[in-house]
C-alpha positions in Angstrom: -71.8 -16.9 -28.4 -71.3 -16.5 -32.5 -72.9 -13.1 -32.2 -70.1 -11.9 -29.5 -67.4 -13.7 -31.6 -68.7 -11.8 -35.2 -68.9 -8.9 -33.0 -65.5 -9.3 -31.5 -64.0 -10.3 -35.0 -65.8 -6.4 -36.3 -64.9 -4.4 -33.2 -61.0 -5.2 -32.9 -60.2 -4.1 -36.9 -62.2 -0.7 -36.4 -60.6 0.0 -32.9 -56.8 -0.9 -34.4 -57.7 1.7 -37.2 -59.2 3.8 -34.8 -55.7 3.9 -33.0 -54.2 4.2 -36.4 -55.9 6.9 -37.6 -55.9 8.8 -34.8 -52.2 8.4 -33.4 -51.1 11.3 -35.7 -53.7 13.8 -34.2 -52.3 12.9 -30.4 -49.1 13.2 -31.2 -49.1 16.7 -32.6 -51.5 17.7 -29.7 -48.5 16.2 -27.1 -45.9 18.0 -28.7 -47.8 20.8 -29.1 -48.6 20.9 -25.4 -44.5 19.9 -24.6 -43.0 22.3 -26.9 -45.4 24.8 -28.5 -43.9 27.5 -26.3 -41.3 27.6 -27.8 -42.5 28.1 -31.3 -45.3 30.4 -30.6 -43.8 33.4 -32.3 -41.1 32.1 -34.6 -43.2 32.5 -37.7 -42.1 36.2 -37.2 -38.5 34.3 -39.2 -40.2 34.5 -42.4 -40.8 38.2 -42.1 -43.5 38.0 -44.5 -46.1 36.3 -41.8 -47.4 38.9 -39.7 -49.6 36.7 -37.2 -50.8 33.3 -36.4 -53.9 32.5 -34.3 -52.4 29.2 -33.1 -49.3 26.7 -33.9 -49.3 22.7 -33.6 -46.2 21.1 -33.3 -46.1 17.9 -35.6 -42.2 16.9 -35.0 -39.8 17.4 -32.5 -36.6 15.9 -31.3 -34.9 18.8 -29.9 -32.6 19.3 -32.9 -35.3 19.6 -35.6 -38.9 20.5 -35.4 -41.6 21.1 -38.0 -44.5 23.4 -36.8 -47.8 24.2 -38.4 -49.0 27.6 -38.1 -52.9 29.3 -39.0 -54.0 32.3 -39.4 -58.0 31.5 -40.0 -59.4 31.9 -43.1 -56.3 33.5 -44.6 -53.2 31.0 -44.5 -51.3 27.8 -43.2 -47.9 27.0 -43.1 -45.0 24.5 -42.1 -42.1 25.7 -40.9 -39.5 23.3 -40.4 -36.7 24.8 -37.7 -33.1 23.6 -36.5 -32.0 24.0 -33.3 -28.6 25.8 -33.5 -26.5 27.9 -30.5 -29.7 28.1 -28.8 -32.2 29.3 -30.9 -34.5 27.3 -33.6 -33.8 28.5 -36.8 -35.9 28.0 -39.6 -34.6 26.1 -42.5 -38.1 25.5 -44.5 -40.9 27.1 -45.1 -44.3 25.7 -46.9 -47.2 27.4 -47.7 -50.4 24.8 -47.4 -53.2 27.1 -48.0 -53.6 30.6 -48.7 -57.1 32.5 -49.5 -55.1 34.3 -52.6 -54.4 30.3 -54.0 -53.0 27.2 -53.2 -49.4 25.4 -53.0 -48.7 22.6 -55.3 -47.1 19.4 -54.7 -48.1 19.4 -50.6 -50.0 16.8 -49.5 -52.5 17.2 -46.2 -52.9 15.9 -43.7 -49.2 16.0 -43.5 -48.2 12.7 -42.1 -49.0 10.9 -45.3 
């Protein structure tokens, strides 16, 4: 009986951070699957990114949305949009990672 109570008293803290830890990741993979059509091609706003193998969409409330795009292996970047007459207009635009360098002062995983 001790043994299922230590084990009981070990398995509920590391399945809460478990939950914890991972509630990010399924919310960007919901929104992604809810609304990533309609942010597959507005990189193209920056006219300085020519492609992106695949967005995630990490916030979303219908007026504001912040989108992560990758291009493997050469850059990723937030762009943060506003939705405005019916379009989403970008308003913000971060470079994480870029084979020519870095960006300074971002922090990843982004929902730090």
């Amino acid at each position: 009986m001790k043994k299922k109570i230590a084990a009981a008293l070990i398995a509920v803290p590391l399945l809460a951070a478990l939950i914890v830890i991972s509630f990010p990741y399924l919310k960007a993979e919901y929104l992604t699957a809810k609304y990533g059509s309609q942010f597959e091609d507005e990189y193209v706003q920056t006219h300085m990114l020519d492609y992106a193998d695949y967005c995630k969409v990490l916030d979303c409330d219908g007026s504001y949305a912040k989108v992560v795009y990758i291009e493997k292996g050469v850059c990723t970047n937030t762009l943060e949009f506003e939705y405005r007459g019916g379009d989403w207009v970008m308003t913000r635009w971060d470079t994480i990672w870029s084979s020519s360098g870095s960006a300074d002062s971002l922090m990843w995983p982004l929902y730090f």
